[in-house]
VEXZABA-359664 format. One line per 5 residues: number of its first residue (from 0); their letters; for each residue x, z, y of N, C-alpha, C. Coordinates in pm, whole numbers, plus 50000, padded with zeros to 5 digits. Example, Ala and Ser with C-alpha at 12.3 -4.5 7.8 and 13.67 -1.06 7.14 Angstrom:
0 = as = 51319 50780 49431 51230 50780 49550 51320 50780 49670  51285 50708 49775 51367 50714 49894 51290 50787 50003
This chain:
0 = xxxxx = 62460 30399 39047 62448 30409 38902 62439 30556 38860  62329 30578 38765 62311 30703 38693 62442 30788 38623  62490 30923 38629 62611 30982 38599 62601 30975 38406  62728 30894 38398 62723 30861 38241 62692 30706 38209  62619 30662 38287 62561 30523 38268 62699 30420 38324
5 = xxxxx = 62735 30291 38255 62784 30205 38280 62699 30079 38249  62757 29960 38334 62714 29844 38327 62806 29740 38263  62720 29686 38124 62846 29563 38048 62731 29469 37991  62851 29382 37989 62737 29223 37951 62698 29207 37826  62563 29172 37814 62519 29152 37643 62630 29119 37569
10 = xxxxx = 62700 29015 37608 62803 28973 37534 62907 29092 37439  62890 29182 37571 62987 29357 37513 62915 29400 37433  62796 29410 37406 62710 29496 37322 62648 29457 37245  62702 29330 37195 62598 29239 37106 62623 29106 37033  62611 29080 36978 62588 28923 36975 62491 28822 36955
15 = xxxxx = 62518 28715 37071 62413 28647 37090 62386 28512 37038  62264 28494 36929 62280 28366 36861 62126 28309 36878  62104 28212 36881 62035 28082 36881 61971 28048 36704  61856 27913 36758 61845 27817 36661 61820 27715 36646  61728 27661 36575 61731 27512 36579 61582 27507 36485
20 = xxxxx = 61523 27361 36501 61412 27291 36429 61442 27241 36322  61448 27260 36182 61446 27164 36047 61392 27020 36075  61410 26935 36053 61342 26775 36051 61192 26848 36006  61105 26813 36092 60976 26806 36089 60944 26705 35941  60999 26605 35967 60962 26472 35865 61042 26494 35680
25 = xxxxx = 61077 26597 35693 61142 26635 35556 61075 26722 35511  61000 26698 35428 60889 26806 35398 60969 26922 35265  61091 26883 35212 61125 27012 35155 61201 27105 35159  61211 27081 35340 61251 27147 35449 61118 27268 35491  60988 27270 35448 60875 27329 35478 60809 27396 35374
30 = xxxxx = 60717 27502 35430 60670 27555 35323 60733 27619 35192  60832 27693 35255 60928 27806 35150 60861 27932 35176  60988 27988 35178 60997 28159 35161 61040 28238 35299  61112 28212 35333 61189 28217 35492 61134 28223 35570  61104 28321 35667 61016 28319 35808 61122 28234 35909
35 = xxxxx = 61021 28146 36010 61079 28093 36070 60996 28112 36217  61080 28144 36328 60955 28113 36469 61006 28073 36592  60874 28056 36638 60871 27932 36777 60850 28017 36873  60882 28021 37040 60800 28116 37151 60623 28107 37154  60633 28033 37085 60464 27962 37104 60388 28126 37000
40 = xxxxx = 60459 28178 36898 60430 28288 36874 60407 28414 36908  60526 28428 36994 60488 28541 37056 60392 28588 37142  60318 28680 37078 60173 28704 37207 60164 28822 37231  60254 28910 37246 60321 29036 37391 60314 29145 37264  60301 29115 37144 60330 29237 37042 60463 29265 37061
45 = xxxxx = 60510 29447 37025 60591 29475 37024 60701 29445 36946  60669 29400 36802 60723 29383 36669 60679 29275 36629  60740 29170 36545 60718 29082 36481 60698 29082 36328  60607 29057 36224 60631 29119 36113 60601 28976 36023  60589 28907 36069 60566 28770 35979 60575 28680 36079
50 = xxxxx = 60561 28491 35987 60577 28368 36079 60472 28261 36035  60378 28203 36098 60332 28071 36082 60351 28043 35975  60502 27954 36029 60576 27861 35947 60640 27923 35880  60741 27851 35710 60789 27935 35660 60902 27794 35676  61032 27777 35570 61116 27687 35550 61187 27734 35440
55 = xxxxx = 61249 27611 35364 61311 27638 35258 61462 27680 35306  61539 27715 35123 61683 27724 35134 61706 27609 35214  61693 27460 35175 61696 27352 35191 61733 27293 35312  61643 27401 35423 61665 27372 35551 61702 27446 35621  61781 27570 35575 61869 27681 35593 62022 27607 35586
60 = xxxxx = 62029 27551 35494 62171 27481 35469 62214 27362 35543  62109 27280 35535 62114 27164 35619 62147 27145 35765  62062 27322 35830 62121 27317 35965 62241 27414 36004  62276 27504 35855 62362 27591 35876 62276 27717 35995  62164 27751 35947 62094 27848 36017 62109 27937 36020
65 = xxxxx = 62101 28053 36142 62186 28213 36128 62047 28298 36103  62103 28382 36023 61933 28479 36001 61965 28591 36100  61822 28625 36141 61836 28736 36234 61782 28811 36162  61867 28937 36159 61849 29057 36052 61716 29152 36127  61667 29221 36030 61537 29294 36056 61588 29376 36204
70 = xxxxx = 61526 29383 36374 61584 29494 36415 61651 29356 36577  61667 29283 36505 61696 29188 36645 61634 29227 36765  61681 29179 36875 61608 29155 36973 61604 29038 37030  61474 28959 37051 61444 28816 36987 61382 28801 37129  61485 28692 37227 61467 28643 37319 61398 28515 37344
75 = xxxxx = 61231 28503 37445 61233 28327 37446 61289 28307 37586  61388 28177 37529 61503 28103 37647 61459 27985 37744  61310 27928 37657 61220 27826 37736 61122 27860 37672  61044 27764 37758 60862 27757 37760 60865 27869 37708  60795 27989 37742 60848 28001 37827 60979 28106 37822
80 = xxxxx = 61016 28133 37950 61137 28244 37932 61074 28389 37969  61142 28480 37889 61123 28598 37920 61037 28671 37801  61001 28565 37722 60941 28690 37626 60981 28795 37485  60954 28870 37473 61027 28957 37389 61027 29004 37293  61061 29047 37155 60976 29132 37040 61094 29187 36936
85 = xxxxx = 61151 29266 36883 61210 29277 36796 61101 29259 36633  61195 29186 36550 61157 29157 36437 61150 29269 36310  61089 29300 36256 61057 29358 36158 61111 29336 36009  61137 29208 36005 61162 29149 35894 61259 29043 35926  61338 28998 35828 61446 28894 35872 61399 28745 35870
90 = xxxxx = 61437 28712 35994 61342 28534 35997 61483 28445 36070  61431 28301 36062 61495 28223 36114 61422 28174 36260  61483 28100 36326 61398 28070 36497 61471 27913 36572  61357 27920 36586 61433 27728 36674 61502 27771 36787  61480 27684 36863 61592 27652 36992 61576 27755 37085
95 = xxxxx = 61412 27761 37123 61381 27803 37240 61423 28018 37209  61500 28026 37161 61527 28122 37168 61652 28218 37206  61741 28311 37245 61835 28376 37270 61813 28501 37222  61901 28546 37084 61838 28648 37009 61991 28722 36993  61944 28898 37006 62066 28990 37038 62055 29055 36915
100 = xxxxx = 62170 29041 36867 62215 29168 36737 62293 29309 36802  62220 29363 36809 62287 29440 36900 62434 29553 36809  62498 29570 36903 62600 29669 36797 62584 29770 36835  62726 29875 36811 62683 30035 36809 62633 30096 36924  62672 30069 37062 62665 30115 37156 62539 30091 37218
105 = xxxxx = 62471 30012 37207 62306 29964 37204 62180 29998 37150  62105 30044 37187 61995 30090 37031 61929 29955 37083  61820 29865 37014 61765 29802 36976 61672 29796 37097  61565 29908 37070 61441 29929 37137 61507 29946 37303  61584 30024 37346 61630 29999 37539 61669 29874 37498
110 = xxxxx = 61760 29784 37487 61776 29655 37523 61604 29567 37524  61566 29611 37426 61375 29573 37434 61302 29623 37582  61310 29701 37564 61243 29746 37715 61279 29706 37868  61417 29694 37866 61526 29636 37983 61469 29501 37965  61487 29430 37888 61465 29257 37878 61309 29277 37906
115 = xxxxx = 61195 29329 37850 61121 29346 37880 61020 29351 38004  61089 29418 38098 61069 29439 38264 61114 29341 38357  61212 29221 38264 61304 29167 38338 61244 29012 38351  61105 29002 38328 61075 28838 38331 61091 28746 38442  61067 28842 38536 61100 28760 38687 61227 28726 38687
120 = xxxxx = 61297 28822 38661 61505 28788 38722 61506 28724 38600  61482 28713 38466 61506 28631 38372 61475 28454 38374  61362 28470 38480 61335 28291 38494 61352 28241 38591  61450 28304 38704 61536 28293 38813 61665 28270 38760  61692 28282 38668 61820 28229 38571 61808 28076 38509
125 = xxxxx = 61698 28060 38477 61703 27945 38418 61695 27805 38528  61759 27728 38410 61811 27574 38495 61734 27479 38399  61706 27377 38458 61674 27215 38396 61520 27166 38463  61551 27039 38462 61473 26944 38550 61345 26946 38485  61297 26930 38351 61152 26885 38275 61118 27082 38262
130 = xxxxx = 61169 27109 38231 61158 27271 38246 61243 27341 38251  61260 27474 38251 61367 27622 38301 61397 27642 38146  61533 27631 38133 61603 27764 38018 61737 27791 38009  61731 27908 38002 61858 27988 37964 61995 27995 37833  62075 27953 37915 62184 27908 37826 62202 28018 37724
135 = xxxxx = 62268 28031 37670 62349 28140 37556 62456 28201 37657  62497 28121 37688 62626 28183 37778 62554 28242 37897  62448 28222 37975 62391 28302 38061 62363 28399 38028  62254 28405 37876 62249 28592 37838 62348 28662 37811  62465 28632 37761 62574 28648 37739 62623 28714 37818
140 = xxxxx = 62581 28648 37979 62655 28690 38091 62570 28858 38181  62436 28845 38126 62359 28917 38184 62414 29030 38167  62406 29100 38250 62484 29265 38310 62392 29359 38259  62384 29483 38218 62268 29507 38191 62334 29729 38180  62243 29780 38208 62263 29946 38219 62302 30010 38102
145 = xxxxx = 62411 30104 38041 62393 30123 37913 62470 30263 37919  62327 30376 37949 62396 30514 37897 62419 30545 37752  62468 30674 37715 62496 30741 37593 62379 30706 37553  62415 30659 37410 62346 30663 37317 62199 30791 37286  62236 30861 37306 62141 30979 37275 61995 31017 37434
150 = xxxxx = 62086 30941 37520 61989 30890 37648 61893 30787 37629  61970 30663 37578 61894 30576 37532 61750 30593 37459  61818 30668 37316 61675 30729 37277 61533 30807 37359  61588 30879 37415 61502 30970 37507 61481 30914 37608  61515 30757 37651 61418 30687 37744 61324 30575 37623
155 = xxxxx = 61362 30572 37548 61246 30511 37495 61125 30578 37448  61183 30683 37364 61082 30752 37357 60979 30797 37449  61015 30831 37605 60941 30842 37713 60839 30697 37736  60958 30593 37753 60836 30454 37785 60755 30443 37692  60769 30489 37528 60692 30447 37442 60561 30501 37398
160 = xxxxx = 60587 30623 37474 60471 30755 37491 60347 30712 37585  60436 30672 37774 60400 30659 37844 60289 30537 37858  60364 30421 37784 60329 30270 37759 60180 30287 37687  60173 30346 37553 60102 30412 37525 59977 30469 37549  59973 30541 37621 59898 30594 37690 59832 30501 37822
165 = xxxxx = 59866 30423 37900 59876 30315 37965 59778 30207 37888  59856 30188 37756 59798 30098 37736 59614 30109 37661  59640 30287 37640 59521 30284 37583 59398 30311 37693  59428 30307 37817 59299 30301 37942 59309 30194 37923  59382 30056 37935 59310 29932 37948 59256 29902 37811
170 = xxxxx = 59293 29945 37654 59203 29943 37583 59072 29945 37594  59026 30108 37676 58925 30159 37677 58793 30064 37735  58902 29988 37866 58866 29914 38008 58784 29818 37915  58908 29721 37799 58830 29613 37759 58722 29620 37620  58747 29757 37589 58624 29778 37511 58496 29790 37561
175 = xxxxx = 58497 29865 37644 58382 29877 37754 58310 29752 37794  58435 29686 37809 58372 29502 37898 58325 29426 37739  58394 29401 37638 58328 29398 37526 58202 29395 37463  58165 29533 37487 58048 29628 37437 57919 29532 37521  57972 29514 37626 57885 29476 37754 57827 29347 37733
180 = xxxxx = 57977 29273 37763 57947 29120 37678 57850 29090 37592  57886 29171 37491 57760 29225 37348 57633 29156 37352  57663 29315 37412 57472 29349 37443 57377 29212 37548  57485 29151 37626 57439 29083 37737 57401 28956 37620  57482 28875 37552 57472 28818 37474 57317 28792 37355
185 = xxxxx = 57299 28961 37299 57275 29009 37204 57072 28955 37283  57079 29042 37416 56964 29003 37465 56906 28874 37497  57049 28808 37545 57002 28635 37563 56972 28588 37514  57004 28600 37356 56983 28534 37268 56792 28585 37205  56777 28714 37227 56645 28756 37208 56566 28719 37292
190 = xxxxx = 56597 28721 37434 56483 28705 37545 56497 28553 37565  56540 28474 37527 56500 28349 37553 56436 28243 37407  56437 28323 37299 56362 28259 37175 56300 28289 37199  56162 28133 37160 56049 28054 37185 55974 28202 37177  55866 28201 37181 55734 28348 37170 55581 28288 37226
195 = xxxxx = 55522 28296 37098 55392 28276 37112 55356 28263 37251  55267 28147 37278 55226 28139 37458 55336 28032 37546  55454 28030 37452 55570 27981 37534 55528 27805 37536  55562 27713 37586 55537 27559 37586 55671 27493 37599  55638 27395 37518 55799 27291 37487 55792 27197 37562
200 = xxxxx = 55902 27212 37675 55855 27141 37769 55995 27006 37772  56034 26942 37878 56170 26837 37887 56197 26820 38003  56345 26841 38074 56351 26851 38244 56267 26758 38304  56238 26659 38283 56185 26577 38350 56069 26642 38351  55976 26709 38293 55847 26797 38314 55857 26943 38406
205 = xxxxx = 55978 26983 38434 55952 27085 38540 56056 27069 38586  56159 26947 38614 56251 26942 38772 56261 26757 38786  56320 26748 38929 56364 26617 38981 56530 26612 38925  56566 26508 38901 56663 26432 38881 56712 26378 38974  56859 26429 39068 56937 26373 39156 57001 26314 39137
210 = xxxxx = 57059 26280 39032 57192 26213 39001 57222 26045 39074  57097 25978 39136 57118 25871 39196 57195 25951 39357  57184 26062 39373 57233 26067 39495 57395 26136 39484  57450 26190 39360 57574 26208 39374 57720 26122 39378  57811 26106 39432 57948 26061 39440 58048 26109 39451
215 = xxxxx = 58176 26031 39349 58246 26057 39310 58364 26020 39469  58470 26117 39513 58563 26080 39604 58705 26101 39539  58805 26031 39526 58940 26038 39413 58963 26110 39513  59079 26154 39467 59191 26307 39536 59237 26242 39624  59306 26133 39640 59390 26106 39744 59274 26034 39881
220 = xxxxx = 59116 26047 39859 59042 25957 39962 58983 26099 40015  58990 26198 39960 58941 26329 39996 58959 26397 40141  58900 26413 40194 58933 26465 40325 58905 26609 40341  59011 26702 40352 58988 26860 40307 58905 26912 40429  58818 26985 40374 58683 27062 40449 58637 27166 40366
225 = xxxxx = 58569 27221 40434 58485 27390 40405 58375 27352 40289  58361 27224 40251 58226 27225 40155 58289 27215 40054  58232 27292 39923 58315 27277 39794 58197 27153 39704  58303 27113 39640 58291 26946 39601 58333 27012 39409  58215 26991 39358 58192 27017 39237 58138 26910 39120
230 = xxxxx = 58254 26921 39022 58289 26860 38896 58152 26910 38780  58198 26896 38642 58180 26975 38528 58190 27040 38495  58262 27146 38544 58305 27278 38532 58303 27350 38630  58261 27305 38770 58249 27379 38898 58384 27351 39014  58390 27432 39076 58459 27358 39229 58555 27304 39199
235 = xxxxx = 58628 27205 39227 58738 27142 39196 58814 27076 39313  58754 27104 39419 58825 27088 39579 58724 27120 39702  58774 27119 39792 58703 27200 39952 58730 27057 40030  58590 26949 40050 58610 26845 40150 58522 26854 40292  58508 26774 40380 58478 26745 40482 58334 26732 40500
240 = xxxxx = 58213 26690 40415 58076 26624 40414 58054 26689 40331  57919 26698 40327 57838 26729 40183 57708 26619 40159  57662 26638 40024 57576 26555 39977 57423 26649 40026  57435 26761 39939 57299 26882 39930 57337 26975 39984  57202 26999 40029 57199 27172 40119 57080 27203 40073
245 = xxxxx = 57082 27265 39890 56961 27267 39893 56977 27410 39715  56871 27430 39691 56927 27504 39587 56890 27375 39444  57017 27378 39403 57021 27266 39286 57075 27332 39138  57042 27290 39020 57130 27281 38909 57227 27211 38852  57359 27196 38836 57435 27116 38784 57429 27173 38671
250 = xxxxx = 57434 27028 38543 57428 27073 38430 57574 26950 38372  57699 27019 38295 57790 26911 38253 57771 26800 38204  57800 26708 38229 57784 26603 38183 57881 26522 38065  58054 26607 38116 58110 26553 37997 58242 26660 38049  58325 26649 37941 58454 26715 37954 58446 26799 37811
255 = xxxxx = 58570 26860 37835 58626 26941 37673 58509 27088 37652  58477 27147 37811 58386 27302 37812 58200 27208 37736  58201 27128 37703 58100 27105 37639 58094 27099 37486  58198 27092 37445 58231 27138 37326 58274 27285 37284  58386 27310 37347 58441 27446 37399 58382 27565 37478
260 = xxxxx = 58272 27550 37519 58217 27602 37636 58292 27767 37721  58437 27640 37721 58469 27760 37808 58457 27808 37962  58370 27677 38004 58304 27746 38148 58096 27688 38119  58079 27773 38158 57942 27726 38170 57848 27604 38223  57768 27545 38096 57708 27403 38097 57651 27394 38188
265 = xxxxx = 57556 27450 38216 57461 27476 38346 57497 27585 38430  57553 27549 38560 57532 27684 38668 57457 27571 38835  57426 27743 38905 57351 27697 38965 57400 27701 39091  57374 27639 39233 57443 27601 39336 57336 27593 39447  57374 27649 39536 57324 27618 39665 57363 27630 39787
270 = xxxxx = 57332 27565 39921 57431 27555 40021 57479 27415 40041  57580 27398 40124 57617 27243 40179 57724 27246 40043  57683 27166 39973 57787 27047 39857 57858 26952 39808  57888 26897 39780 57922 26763 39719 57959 26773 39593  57885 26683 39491 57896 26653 39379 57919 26532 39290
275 = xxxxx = 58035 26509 39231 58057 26393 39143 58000 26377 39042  58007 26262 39025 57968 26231 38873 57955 26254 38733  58025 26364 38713 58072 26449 38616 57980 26583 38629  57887 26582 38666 57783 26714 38685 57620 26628 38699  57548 26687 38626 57409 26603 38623 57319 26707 38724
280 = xxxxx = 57259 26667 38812 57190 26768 38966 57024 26798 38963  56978 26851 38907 56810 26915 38888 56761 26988 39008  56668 26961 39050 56587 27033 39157 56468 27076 39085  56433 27243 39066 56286 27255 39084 56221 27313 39134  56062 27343 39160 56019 27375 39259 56041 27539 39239
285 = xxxxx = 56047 27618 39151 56075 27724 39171 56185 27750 39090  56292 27862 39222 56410 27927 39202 56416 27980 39040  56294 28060 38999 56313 28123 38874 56290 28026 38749  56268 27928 38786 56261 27807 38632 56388 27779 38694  56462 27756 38738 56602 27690 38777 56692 27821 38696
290 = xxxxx = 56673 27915 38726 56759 28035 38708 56754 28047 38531  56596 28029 38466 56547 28032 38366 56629 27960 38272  56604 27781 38328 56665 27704 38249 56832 27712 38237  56882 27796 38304 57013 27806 38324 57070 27922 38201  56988 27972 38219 56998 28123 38118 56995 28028 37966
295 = xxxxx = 56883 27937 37967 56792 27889 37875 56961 27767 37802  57004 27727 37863 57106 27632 37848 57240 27718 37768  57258 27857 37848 57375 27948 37775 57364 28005 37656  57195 27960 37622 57124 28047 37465 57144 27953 37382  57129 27846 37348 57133 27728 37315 57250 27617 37259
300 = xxxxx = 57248 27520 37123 57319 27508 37130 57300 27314 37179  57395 27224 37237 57312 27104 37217 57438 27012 37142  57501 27084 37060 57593 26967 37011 57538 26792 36937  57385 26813 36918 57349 26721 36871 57293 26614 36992  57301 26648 37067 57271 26540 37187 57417 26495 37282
305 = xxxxx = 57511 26561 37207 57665 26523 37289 57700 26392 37196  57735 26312 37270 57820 26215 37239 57952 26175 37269  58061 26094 37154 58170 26066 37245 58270 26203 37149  58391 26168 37079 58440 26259 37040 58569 26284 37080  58612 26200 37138 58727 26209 37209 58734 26267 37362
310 = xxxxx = 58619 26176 37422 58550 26218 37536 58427 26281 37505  58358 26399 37526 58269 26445 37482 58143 26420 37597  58019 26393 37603 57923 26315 37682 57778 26362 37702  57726 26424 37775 57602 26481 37760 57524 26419 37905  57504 26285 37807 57396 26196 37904 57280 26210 37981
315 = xxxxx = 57211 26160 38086 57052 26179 38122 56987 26157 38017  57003 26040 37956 56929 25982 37846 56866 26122 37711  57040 26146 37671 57019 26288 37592 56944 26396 37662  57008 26410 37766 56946 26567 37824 56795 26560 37876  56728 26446 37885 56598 26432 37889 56530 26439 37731
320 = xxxxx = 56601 26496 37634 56513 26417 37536 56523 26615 37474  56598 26680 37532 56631 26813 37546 56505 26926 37539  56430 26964 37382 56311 27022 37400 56373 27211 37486  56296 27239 37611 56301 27340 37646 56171 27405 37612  56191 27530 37586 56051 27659 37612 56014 27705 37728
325 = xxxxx = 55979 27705 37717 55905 27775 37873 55782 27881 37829  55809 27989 37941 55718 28106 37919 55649 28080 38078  55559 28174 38107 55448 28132 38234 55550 28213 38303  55493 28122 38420 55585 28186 38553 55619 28313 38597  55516 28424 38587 55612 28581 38551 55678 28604 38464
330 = xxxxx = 55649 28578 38366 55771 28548 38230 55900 28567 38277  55872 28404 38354 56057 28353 38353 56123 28427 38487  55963 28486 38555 56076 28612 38656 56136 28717 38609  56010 28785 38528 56077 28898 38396 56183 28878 38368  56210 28766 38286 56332 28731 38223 56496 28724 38302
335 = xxxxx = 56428 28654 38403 56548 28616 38448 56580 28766 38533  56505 28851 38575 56556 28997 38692 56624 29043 38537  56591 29090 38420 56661 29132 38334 56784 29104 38332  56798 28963 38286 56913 28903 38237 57048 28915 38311  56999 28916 38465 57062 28953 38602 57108 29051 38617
340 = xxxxx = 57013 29161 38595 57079 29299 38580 57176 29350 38477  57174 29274 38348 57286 29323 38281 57370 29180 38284  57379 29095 38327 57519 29023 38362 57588 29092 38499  57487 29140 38611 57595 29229 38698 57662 29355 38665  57601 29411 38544 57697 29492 38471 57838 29471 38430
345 = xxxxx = 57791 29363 38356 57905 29292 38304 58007 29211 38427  58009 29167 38452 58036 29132 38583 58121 29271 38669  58058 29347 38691 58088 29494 38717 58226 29528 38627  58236 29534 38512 58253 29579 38373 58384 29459 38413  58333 29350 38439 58511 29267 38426 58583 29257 38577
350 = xxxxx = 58575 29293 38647 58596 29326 38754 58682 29423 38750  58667 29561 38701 58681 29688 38663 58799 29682 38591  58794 29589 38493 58877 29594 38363 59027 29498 38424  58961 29381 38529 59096 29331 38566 59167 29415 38655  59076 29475 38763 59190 29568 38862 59251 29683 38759
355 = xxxxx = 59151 29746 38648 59232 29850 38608 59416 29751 38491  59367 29644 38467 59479 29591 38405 59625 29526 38539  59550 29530 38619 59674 29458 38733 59728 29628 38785  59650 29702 38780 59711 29842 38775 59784 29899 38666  59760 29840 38580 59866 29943 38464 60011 29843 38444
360 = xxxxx = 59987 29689 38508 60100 29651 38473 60198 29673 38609  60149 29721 38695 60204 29762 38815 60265 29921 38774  60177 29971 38713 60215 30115 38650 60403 30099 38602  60348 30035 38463 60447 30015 38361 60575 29947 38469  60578 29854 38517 60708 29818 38652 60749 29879 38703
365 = xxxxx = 60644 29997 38726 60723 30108 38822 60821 30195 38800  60758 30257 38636 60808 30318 38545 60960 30257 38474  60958 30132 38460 61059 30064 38429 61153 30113 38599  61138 30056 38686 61213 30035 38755 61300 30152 38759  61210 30303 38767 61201 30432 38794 61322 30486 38697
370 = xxx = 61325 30396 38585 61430 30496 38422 61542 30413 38454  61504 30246 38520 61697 30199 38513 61738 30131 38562  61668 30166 38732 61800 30153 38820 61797 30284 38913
């Protein structure tokens, strides 16, 4: 231990209080004046300065609710554990929380930073069968470093400089990847609207239709192998056989990314495969209309040929009825070497941006570890 520094339990330096949910079903329990919050809020800001939800006196009294004064340090105790923020303003908070008032011997911001670094040993604490959380009496119990006051300051001020600075290269990282995105976007959307010369064409006019040859194998009939076995969204297990060894298009057929498109409708595949039912399979005779229509699918929108709103559905039936453009065959090589070259930018660009972010949070750990122990 550092000369000056002692070790005492939150409990010594603080006090630690909890909360609770108002009846959902009492509505003049809702929609007051009162900030109120959930872990589901917190999204790695330092400070908290407002809430969602608000709640009345009504449901202040009813549960006998403790306010956490502006300056807390506002623990989540489940779903998950470990996250952190001091509040700005005085709010109320449900269950999933363990929140420190800290007293004299504490400044605010080090107990922030300490809890902060501490997510791993913090969810190695927690107990319970449907999920992990941390009692009151466990933070209570947590041990924790606590020099002079006037130290305290002058390590925050250091992490807050340092953090800072840290955090503004991965700024830079994801502005960069951003910018990129952009532009990659900005062109797709230009280089693939229709242009004089272009022809409206329908898959069935420039590819084959596999879908009589794909099958579906459930998880437990699966026999694990080197061929990746692809869904609606792309690989979804490594089995034994394949269907194709050939260069193909899967285009989704149904799931939530067809609404959402948070993985891509059309990508393209080649090599030994297997494909279920949940992916529609195009062959055409040339690589660059395959590559084309793929580009051509990410420009595009087809919500009017999806069916199914619960289950969302993008049939043969629909996707044949699907007017495409088509430019002449150097065209769609043009197009597509472009499009290629600045998605491997980008590509480049997020690559870049994740190692430089798995580096700065390796940074910041170190730095933590480095001020207190």
């Amino acid at each position: 231990m550092k000369e000056g520094w002692e070790y005492k339990k939150i409990k010594d330096i603080g006090s630690v209080i909890g909360g609770t949910t108002p009846n959902t079903n009492i509505a003049e329990y809702w929609d007051g004046n009162f900030c109120w919050i959930s872990p589901a809020e917190l999204d790695g800001s330092h400070y908290l300065y407002d809430s969602r939800k608000k709640i009345t006196e009504a449901a202040v009294k009813a549960k006998s609710l403790k306010l956490l004064p502006a300056g807390t340090v506002i623990l989540s105790s489940r779903a998950p554990i470990g996250k952190v923020v001091i509040n700005k303003v005085p709010t109320y908070c449900n269950q999933g929380f363990k929140c420190v008032i800290c007293g004299k011997e504490i400044y605010n911001e080090f107990l922030y930073w300490w809890l902060w670094g501490k997510t791993e040993y913090l969810n190695s604490l927690g107990t319970g069968a449907t999920f992990k959380e941390i009692s009151k009496k466990v933070v209570e119990d947590i041990t924790i470093p606590v020099p002079p006051l006037s130290e305290q300051q002058s390590i925050v001020d250091y992490l807050d400089s340092a953090f800072a600075k840290i955090d503004a290269m991965k700024a830079n990282a994801e502005k960069a990847l951003n910018e990129a995105k952009a532009l990659f976007q900005a062109s797709l959307k230009e280089m693939l609207e229709p242009k004089e010369g272009w022809e409206e064409k329908t898959l069935p006019d420039i590819s084959e239709n596999l879908d009589s040859k794909r099958k579906p194998v459930t998880k437990g009939k699966r026999e694990a192998g080197i061929y990746p076995y692809y869904g609606a969204s792309g690989i979804v297990d490594y089995v034994s056989d394949y269907i194709f060894d050939e260069d193909i298009l899967l285009i989704s057929e149904d799931g939530a990314n067809l609404v959402a498109r948070s993985t891509p409708i059309a990508f393209s595949v080649s090599g030994k495969v297997w494909v279920n039912n949940h992916a529609h399979i195009l062959k055409f005779q040339n690589i660059y209309t395959q590559y084309f229509v793929e580009y051509y699918f990410a420009s595009i929108k087809i919500d009017e040929y999806v069916t199914g709103a619960a289950q969302p559905k993008f049939s043969q039936k629909n996707m044949n009825k699907l007017p495409i453009w088509i430019p002449s065959l150097s065209e769609q090589q043009s197009i597509v070497e472009t499009l290629d070259s600045l998605k491997s930018k980008v590509d480049r660009l997020q690559a870049n941006y994740e190692k430089i972010s798995q580096e700065c949070d390796a940074l910041k750990q170190a730095i933590l570890r480095q001020v207190f122990e």
